[in-house]
C-alpha positions in Angstrom: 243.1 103.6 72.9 244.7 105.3 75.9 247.9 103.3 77.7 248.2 104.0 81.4 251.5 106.4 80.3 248.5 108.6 79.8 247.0 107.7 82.5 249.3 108.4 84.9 250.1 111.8 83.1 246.6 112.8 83.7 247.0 111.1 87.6 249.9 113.8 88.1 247.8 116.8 86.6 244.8 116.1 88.7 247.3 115.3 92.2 249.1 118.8 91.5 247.2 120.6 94.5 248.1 117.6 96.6 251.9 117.7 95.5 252.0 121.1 96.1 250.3 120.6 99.3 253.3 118.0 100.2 256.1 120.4 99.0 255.9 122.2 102.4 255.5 118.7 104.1 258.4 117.6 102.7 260.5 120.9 104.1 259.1 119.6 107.5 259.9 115.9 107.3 263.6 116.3 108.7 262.0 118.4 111.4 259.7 115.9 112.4 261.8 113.0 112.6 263.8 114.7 114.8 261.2 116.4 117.4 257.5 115.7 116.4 255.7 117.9 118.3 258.3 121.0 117.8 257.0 121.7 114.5 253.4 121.4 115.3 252.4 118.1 113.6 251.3 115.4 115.4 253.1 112.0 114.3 252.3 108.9 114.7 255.2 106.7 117.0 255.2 103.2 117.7 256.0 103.0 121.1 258.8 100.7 123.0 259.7 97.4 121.2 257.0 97.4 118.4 257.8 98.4 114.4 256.3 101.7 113.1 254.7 100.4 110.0 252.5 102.3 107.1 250.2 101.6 104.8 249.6 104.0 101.9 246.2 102.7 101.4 244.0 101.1 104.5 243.7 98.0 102.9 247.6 97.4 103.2 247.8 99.0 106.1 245.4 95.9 107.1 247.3 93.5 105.9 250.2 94.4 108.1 248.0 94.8 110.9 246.6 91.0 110.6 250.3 89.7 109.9 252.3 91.9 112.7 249.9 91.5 115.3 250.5 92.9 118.7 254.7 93.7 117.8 253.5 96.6 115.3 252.0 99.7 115.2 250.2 100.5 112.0 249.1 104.0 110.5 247.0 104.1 107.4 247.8 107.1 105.1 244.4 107.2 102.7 241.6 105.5 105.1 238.6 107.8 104.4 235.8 105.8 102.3 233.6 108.8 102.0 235.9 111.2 100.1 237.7 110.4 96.5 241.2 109.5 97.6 242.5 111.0 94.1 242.2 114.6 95.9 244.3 113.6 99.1 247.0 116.2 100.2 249.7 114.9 102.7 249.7 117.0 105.2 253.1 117.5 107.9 252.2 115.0 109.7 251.5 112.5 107.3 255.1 113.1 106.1 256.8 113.0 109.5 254.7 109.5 110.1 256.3 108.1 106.8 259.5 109.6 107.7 260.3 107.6 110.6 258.7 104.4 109.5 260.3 101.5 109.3 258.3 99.9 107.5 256.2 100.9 104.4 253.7 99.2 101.7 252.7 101.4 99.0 250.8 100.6 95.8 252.6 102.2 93.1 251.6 102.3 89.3 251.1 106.5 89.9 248.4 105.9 92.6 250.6 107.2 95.6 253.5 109.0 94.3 253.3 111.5 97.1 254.7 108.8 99.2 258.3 108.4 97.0 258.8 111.9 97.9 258.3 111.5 101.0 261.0 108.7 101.0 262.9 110.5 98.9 263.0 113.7 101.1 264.0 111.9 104.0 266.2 108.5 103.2 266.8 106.1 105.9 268.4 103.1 105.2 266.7 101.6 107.9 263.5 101.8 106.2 262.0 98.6 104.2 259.2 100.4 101.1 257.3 97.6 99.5 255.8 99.0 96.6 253.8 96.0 95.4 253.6 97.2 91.9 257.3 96.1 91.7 256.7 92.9 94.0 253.9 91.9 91.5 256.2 93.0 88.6 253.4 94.6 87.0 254.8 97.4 84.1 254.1 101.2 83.7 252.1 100.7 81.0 249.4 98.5 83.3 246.5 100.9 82.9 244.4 100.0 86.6 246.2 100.9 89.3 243.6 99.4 91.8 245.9 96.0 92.6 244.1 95.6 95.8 241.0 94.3 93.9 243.4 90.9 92.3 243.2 87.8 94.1 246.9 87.1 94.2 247.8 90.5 95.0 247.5 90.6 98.5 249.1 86.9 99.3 252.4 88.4 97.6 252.1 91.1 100.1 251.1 89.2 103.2 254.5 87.1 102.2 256.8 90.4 101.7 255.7 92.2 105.0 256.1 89.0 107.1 259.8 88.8 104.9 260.3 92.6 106.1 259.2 92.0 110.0 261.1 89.3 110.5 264.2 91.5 108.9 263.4 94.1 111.3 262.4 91.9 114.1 264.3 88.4 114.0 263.0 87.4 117.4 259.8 87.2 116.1 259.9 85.4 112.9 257.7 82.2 113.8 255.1 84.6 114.9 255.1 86.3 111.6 255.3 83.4 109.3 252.5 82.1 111.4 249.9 84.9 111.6 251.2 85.2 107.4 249.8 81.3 107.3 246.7 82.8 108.7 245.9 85.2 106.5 246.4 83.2 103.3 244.2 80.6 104.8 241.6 83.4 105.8 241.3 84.0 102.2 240.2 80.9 101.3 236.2 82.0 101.6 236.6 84.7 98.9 237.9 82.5 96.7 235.4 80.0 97.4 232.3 83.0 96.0 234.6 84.2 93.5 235.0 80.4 91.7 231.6 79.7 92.8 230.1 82.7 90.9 232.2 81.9 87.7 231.1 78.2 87.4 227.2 80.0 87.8 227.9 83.1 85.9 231.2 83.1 83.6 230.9 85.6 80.6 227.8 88.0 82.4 228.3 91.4 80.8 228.6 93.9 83.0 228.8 98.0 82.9 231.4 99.9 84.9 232.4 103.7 85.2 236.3 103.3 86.6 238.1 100.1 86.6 238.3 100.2 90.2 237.0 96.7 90.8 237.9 95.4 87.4 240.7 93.0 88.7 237.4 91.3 90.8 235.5 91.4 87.8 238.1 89.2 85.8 238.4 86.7 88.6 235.0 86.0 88.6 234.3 85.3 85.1 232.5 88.6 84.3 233.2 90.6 81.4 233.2 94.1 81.3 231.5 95.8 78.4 232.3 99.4 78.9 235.1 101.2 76.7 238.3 101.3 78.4 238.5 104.9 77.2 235.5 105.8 79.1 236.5 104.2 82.2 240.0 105.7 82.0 238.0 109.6 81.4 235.8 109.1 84.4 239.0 107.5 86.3 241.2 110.8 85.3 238.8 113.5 85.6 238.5 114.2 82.0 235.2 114.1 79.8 234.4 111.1 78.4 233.7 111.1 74.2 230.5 111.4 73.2 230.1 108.2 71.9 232.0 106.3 74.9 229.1 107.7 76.5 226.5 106.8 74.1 227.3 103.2 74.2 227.7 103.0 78.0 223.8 104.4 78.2 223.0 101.8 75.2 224.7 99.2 77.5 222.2 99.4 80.3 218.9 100.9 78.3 219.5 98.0 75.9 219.6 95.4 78.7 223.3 94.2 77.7 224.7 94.0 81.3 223.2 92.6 84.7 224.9 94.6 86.7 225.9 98.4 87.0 229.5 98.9 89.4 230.4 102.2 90.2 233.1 104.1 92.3 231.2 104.8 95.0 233.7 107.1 96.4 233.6 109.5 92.8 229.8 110.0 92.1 230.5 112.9 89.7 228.0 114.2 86.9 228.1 111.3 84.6 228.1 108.6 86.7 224.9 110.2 88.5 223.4 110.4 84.6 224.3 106.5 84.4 222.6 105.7 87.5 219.6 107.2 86.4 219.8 105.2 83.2 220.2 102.1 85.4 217.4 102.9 87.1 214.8 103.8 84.5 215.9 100.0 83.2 215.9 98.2 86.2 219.7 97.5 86.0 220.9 96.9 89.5 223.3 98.3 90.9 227.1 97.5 92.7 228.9 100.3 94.6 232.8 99.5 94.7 235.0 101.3 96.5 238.9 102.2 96.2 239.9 102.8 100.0 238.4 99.6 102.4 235.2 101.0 104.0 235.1 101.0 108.3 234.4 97.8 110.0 236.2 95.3 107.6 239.0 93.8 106.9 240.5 92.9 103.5 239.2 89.7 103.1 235.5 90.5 104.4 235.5 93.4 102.4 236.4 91.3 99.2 233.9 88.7 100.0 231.4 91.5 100.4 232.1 92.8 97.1 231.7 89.6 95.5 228.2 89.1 97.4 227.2 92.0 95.9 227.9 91.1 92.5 226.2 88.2 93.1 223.1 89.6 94.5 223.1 92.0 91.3 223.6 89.2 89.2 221.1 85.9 90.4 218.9 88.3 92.2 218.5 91.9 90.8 219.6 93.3 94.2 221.6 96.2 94.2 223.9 97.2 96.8 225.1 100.5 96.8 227.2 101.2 99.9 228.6 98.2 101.8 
């Protein structure tokens, strides 16, 4: 069995066009934070009195939204649901945004190295990174990167960036712990399906291609029944083994599982083949997704998730895009 040292390895090999992509971003980031538009990249500023903040990933980028309110501007690196966020290249202006931020929340666990080299290239001790792998204290050798998809992953963040604001912007700091109060009570609701579906359903098998939405999965009581190896292949890019595959396809022609989650962001060859296996069986189907789809929020997008997997579940009502 693979350990996410592997994983990550793999994570680099299939990043390489993006990092080589952000070499010459990089080279610019200096530039940038000194004159934006003189290099021909347009960056992101916060404007007079407010905190440039970024989120690696929307969903973070959310989350500082919802706890910095109106006294922060926030950009969102990876925010595009329909492409597979595993082949994003920084571009200059992505790297003169991060630059200048004060503010940063990244996930960590190899999923957004670009951005360390960003903040590498152009230090600033100014700058506040929370990389919530290390908030969460979660090790290298955790092999899902998707921490977004834990229940107590984004309350430990909520907490850090209203920790971080109030460093930045003392003034402010009853408005910050306030609007933090907030979001952990806004929460409440997606915990609320998630315990109500694991009194109902605890121990329902169900099939997965990437662990994307695995850390949901857990909460709720389901178990996953596909090999780890063949969730960290499709994850990587690499070709699953034969007979990872075989006993995924036995999973759902067998009727083992009640439910069928996929990435819907990375439909590649085999997870189409799996679909069609789902379908011939009348598995239904859950499509997950790794960067927060447009019109949500975190926590409606969670509680969405989890209303899928229960419509999949007591119902036999798939739910492919959200």
């Amino acid at each position: 069995m693979r350990t996410f040292v592997a994983t990550r390895a793999a994570a680099a090999r299939r990043a390489s066009v993006r990092l080589a992509s952000l070499q010459g971003s990089l080279a610019l980031a200096a530039c940038l934070a000194l004159a934006a538009s003189g290099c021909g990249a347009t960056v992101v500023t916060a404007g007079r009195g407010r905190i440039l903040a970024v989120g690696a990933e929307n969903e973070y980028a959310n989350v500082i939204s919802q706890v910095g309110g109106r006294y922060v501007k926030v950009a969102a690196i990876m925010d595009n649901p329909n492409t597979d966020p595993h082949t994003f290249e920084a571009s200059p202006s992505v790297a003169g945004t991060v630059s200048t931020a004060q503010l940063v929340v990244q996930n960590g666990l190899g999923y957004d190295d670009f951005m360390t080299r960003i903040e590498a290239a152009a230090p600033s001790s100014r700058r506040v990174v929370i990389d919530v792998q290390h908030l969460l204290r979660v090790p290298d050798t955790q092999w899902n990167p998707h921490l977004w998809y834990a229940p107590r992953t984004m309350p430990a963040v909520a907490a850090a960036v209203a920790t971080a604001l109030i460093r930045l912007s003392p003034q402010h700091a009853a408005y910050f712990r306030a609007r933090a109060r907030g979001f952990d009570a806004s929460l409440r609701p997606w915990y609320r399906a998630l315990a109500a579906f694991r009194r109902r359903y605890a121990g329902t098998g169900v099939a997965t291609t990437e662990p994307v939405a695995d850390y949901m999965l857990s909460a709720s009581g389901a178990r996953v029944l596909t090999p780890q190896s063949l969730q960290l292949d499709i994850m990587n890019g690499v070709d699953p083994a034969p007979q990872a595959v075989s006993r995924e396809d036995a999973l759902l022609a067998r009727g083992q599982v009640r439910a069928f989650v996929y990435n819907r962001q990375v439909t590649d060859l085999i997870t189409q083949s799996f679909l069609r296996v789902a379908a011939a069986h009348r598995i239904p189907v859950v499509g997950v997704y790794e960067t927060m789809p447009r019109g949500y929020d975190y926590q409606r997008w969670m509680l969405a998730e989890t209303a899928a997997l229960r419509a999949a579940v007591a119902s036999g009502r798939s739910t492919q895009t959200l």
